[in-house]
C-alpha positions in Angstrom: 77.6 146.5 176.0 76.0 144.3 178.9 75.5 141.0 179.3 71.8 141.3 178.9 72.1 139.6 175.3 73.5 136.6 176.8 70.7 134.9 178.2 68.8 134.8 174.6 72.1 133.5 173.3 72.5 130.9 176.0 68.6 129.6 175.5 69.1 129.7 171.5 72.2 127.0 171.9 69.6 125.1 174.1 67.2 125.4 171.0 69.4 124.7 168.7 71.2 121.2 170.6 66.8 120.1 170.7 66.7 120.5 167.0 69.3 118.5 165.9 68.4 114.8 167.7 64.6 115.8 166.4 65.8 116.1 162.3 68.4 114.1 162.0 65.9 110.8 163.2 63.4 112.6 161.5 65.6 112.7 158.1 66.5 109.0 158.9 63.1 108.0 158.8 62.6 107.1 163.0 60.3 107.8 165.2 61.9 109.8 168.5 60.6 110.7 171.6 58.8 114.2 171.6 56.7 116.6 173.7 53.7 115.3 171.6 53.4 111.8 172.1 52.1 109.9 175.0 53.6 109.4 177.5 55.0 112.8 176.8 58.7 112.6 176.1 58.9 108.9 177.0 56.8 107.6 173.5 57.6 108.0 170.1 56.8 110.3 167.4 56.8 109.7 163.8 59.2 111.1 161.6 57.4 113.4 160.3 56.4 114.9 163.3 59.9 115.2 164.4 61.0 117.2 161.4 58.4 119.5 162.1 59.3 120.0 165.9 63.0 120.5 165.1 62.1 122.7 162.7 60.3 124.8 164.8 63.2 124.5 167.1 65.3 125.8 165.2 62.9 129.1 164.5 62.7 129.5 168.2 66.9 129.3 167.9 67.0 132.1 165.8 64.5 134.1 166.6 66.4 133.9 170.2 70.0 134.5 168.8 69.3 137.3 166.1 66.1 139.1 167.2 65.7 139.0 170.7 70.1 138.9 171.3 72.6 140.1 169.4 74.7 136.7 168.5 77.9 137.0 167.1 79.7 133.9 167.1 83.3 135.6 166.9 82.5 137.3 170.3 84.0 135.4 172.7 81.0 135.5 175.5 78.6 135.0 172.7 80.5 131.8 171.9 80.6 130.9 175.7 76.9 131.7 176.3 76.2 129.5 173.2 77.9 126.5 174.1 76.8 126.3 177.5 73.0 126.7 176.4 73.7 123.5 174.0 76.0 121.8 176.4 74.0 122.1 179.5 70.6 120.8 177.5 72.6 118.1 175.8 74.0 116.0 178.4 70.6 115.7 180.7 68.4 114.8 177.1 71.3 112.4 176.5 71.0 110.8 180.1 67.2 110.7 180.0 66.5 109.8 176.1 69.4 106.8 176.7 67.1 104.8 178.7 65.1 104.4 175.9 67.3 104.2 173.2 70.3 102.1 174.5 72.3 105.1 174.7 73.2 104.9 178.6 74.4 101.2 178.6 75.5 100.0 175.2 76.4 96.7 174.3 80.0 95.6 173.8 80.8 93.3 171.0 
């Protein structure tokens, strides 16, 4: 097998790290920065519409992992491909949604 299925892999960890920040404030009842509001990924959205985006996150996720690749998470390069797709989208969103949210200098009691 070649590594073609990687890349679809590696872009559906990236979907799937975006979905999670998006429903969990969404589930928690807060507004989150999202593509939609203004200025774009710097203003807030409503709950509701972040539900909504992480869910179509994570449909892009799969679709990406079990249509377009072949994902099997007990394959070692699958697993690899996976994690860097989530980790390499993770840490810059942390980094840039941080400003905004306190994230990149928190207080110390």
């Amino acid at each position: 097998m070649d590594g073609h299925h990687l890349l679809p892999v590696f872009f559906g960890g990236a979907f799937i790290a975006n979905a999670l920040p998006h429903i969990v404030s969404g589930l928690m009842g807060q507004p989150f920065q999202t593509p939609f509001a203004r200025p774009r990924g710097q203003g807030q959205s409503s709950s509701t519409i972040n539900v909504l985006w992480g869910l179509a996150n994570l449909v892009a996720a799969y679709l990406l992992l079990f249509r377009l690749g072949d994902f099997h998470l007990r394959e070692s390069g699958d697993a690899i491909a996976f994690g860097l797709g989530a980790a390499l989208l993770s840490l810059p969103l942390a980094w840039h949604f941080g400003r905004f949210n306190g994230g990149n200098r928190p207080e110390r009691p």
